[in-house]
C-alpha positions, 0 to 999 in steps of 0.5 A: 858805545866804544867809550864805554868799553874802554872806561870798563877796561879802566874800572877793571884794571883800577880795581886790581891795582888797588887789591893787588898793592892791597895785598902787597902792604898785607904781605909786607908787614907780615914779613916786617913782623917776622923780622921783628920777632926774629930780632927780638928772639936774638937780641934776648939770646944774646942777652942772656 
């Protein structure tokens, strides 16, 4: 019976890993996209 409880603790802990780092990678390439349009918009300012 004790086993059980431990192998759910595990799933639990297993499962907001993967959606914490899950979000982690959304966040990331969100930033990364930000900083790619900045680039973008600087690089056409001087540019011009």
């Amino acid at each position: 019976m004790g086993q059980w409880i431990y192998l759910l603790i595990a799933a639990v802990i297993a499962i907001a890993v993967i959606v914490l780092t899950g979000n982690l990678k959304k966040q990331v390439d969100e930033n990364l996209n930000i900083i790619d349009e900045m680039e973008h918009k600087y690089k056409n300012k001087t540019l011009k």
